[in-house]
VOBA-1610 file (N, C-alpha, C; in pm, whole numbers, padded with zeros to 5 digits, always signed):
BEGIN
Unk-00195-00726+04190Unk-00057-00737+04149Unk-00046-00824+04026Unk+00067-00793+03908Unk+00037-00839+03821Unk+00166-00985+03784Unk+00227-00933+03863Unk+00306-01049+03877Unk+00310-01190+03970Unk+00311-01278+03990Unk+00263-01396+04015Unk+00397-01496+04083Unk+00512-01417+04036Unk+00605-01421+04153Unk+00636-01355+04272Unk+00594-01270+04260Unk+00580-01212+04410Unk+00477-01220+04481Unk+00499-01204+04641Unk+00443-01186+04718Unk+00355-01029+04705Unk+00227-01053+04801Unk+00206-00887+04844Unk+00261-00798+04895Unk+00396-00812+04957Unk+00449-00734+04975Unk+00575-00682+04880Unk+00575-00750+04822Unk+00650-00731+04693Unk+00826-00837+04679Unk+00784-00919+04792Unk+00910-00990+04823Unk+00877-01158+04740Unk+00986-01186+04706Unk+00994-01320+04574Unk+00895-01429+04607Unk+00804-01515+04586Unk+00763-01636+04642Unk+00849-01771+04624Unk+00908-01820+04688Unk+00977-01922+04698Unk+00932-02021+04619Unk+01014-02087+04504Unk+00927-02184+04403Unk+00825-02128+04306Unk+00820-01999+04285Unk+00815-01937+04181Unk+00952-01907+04054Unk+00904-01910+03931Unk+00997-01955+03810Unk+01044-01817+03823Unk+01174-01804+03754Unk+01246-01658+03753Unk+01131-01583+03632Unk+01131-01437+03668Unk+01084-01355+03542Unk+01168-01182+03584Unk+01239-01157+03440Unk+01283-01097+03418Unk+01206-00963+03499Unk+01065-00952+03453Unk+01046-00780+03482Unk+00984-00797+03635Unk+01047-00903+03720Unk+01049-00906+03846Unk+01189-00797+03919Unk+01273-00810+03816Unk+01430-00751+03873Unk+01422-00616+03818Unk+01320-00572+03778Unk+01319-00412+03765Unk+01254-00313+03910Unk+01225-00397+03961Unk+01240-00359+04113Unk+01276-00396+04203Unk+01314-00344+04343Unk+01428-00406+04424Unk+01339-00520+04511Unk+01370-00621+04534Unk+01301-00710+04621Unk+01288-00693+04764Unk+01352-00555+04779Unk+01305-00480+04937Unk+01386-00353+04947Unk+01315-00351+05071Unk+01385-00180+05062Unk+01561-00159+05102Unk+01624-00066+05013Unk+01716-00090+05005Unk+01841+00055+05060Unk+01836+00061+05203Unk+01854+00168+05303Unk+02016+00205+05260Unk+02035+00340+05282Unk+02129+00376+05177Unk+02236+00414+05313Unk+02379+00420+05256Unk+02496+00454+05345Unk+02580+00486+05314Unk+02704+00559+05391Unk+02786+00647+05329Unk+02877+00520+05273Unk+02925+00609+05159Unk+03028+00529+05072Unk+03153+00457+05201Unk+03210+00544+05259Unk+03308+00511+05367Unk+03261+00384+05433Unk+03124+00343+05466Unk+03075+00239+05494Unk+03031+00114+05458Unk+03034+00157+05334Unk+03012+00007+05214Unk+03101-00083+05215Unk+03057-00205+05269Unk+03122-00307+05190Unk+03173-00352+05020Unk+03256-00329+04964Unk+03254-00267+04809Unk+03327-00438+04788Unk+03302-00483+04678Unk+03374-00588+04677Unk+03273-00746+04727Unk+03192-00658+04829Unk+03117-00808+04835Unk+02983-00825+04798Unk+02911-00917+04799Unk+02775-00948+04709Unk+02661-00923+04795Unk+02742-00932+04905Unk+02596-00818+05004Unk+02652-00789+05103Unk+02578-00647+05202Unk+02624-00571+05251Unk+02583-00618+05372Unk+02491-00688+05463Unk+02404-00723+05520Unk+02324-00852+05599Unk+02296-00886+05640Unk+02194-01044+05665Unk+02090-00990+05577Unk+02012-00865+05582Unk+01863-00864+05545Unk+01933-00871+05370Unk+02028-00847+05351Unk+02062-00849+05245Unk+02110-00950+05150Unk+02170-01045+05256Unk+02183-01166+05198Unk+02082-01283+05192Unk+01975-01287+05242Unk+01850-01317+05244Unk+01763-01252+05089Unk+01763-01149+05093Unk+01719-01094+04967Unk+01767-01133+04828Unk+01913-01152+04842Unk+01995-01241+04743Unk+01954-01406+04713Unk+01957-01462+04861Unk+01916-01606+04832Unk+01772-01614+04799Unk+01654-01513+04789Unk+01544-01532+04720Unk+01544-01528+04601Unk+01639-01441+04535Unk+01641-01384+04412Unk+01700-01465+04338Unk+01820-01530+04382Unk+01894-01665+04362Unk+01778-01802+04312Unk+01694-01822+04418Unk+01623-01928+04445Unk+01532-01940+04307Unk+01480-01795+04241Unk+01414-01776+04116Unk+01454-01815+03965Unk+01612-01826+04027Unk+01694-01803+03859Unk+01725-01960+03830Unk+01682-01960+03710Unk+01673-02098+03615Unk+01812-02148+03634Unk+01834-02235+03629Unk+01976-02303+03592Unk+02036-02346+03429Unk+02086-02355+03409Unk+02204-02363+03289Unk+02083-02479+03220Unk+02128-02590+03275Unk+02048-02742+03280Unk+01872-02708+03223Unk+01843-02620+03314Unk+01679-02583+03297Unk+01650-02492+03205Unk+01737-02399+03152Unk+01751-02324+03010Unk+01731-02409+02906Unk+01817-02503+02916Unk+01878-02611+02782Unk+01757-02682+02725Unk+01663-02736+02840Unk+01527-02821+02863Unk+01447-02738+02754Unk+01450-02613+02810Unk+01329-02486+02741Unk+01350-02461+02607Unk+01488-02509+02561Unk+01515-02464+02450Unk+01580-02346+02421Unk+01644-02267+02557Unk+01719-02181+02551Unk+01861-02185+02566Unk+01937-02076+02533Unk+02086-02074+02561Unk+02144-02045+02687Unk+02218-02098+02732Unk+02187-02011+02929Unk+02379-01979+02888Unk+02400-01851+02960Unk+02513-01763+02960Unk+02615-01863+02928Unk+02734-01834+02805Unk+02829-01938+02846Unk+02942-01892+02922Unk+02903-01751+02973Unk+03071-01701+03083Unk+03034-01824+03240Unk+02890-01855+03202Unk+02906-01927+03329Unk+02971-02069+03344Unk+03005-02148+03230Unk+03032-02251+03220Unk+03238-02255+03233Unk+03293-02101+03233Unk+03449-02102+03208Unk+03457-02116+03317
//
């Protein structure tokens, strides 16, 4: 595996740094349902799902830790 944030199974390692071409695939499998059934509106549909979020969460740099690197971190997040 060529990435070094993930696990072997392809799920995030905790305390691994965010990398972008980690989010070009889904961090698990992602079981599909009728529209009539979706939660629409919220940020996850699920427990296994909100778990999958707080890994993915756990990866992403902060504003503060951008600034350090010498980068710009989003400013819609600061309104």
């Amino acid at each position: 595996m060529g990435d070094s944030s993930l696990s072997r199974n392809g799920e995030p390692v905790p305390g691994k740094d965010y990398e972008p071409d980690a989010d070009r695939t889904p961090s698990g499998p992602m079981p599909t349902r009728p529209v009539e059934e979706a939660r629409n509106g919220s940020m996850v549909q699920d427990l296994d799902d909100l778990k999958r979020l707080g890994a993915d969460m756990e990866r992403v740099k902060t504003g503060q830790e951008l600034k350090e690197e010498g980068l710009v971190p989003d400013p819609a997040q600061d309104e």
